[in-house]
C-alpha positions in Angstrom: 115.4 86.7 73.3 114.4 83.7 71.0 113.0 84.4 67.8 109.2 82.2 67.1 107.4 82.4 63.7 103.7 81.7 64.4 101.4 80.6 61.4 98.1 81.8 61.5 94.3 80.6 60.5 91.1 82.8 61.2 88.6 81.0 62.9 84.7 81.5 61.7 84.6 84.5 63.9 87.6 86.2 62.7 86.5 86.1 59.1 83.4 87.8 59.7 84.8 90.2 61.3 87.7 90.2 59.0 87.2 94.4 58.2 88.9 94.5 62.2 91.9 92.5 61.3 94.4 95.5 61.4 92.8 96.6 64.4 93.2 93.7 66.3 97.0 93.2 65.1 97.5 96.5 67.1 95.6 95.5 69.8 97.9 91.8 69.7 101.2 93.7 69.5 100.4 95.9 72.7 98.9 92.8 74.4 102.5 91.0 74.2 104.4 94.2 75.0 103.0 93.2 78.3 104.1 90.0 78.6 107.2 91.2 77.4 106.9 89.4 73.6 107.5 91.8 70.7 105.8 91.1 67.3 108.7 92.1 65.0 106.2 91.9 61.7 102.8 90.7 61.0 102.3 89.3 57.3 98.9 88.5 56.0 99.1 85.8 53.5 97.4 83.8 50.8 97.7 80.6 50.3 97.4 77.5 53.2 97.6 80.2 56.1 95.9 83.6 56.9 98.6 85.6 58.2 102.1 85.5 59.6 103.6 86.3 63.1 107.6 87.0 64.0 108.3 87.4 67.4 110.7 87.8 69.8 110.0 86.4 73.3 112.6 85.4 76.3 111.5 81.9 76.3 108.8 79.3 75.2 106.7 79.5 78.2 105.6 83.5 77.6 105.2 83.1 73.7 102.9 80.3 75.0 100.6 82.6 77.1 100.6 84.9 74.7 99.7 82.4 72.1 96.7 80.7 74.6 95.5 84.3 75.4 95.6 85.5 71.4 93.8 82.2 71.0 90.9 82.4 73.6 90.0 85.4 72.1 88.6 83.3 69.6 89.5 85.1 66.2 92.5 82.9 65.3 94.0 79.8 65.6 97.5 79.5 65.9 100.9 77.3 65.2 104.2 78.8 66.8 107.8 77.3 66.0 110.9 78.4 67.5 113.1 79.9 64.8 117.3 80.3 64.8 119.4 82.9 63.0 122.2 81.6 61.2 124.3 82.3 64.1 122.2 80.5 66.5 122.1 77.4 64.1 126.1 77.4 63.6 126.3 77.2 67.8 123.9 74.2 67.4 125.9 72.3 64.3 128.9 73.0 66.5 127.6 70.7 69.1 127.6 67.8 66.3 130.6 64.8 67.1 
């Protein structure tokens, strides 16, 4: 499984109905279980974003869905990057000449 950390803003919609925010974290968590993505922690922030996603997923295509689906829902809009452990990132230096 890759690891993704997705940075979160809410839309219009999701702030006023900001009082179901927990609630719909839940409700995101059992909606990637499906897909087979699971959120490893949720973070609400302050600052430049509203809240903060890690995931584990088998591959970019289903932490896509998951993010178009989370996304159509219309609450949140989201940015996802693939993140390494230091493991992962010593395999990838190792591929340096």
């Amino acid at each position: 499984m890759a690891t993704y950390i997705s940075l979160v803003h809410f839309t219009d919609q999701g702030i006023r109905q900001i009082k179901q925010t927990t609630e719909r974290a839940t409700a995101l968590t059992a909606m990637a279980a499906k897909l087979g993505v699971k959120i490893k922690d949720t973070y609400w922030t302050m600052g430049d974003y509203d809240a903060v996603l890690v995931s584990d997923a088998p591959d970019d295509e289903t932490i896509t869905a998951l993010a178009l689906n989370l996304g159509s829902l219309g609450n949140v809009r989201t940015q996802t990057m693939r993140a390494y452990s230091a493991d992962e990132m010593k395999k990838i230096l190792a591929k340096l000449p």
